[in-house]
C-alpha positions in Angstrom: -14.3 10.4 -8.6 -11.7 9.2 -5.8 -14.3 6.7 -4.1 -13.1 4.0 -2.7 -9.8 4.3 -3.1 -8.7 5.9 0.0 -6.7 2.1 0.7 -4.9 2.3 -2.1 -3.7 5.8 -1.5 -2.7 5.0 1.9 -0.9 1.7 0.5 1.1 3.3 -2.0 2.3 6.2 0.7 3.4 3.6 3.4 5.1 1.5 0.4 6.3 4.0 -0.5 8.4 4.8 2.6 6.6 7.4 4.1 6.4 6.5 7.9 3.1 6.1 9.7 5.2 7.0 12.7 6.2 10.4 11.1 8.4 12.2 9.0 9.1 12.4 5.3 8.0 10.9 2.1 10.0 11.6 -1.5 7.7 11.7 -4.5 9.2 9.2 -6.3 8.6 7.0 -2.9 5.1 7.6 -3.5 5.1 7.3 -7.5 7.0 3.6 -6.7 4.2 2.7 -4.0 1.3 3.6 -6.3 3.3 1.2 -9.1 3.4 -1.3 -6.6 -0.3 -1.0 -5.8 -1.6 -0.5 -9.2 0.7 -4.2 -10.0 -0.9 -6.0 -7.3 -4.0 -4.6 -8.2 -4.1 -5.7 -12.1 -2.8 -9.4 -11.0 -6.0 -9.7 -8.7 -7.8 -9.1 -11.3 -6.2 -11.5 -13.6 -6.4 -14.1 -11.6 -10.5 -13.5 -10.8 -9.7 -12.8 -7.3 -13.5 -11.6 -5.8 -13.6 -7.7 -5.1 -14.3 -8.2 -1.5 -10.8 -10.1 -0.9 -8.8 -7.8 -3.3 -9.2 -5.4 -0.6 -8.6 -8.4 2.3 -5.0 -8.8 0.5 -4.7 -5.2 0.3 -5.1 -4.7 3.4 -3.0 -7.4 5.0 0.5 -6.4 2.7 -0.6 -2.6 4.4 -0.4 -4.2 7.7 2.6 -5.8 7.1 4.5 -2.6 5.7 3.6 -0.5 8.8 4.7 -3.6 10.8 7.6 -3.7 9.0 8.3 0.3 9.1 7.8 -0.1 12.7 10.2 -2.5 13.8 13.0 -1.1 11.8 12.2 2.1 13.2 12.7 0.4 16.9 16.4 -0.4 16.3 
């Protein structure tokens, strides 16, 4: 029944503030990150983005959260 969304899982974790380096997430971390996910999600689909770039855009705001996660964890 989960198919396929394995991405958005792993998005709403890492938005959430769980760290891919490590350590601890809240549950409300991960209920906000799924809220995020599930919002950009639905405004894809408004605006007729194509399935196969929903994922594209996905994927690049995941890259940019562990980016992000990792250079604040640097300092």
């Amino acid at each position: 029944a989960g198919y396929g969304y394995e991405l958005d899982a792993i998005s709403a974790c890492i938005l959430g503030g769980t760290s891919p380096l490590g350590g601890v997430g809240t549950i409300f971390g991960a209920m906000v990150g799924s809220l995020i996910m599930a919002s950009l999600t639905n405004g894809l689909q408004i605006m007729n983005f194509p399935a196969a770039w929903q994922y594209v855009v996905k994927g690049i705001i995941l890259v940019l959260a562990v980016y992000a996660d990792v250079q604040l964890k640097k300092k």
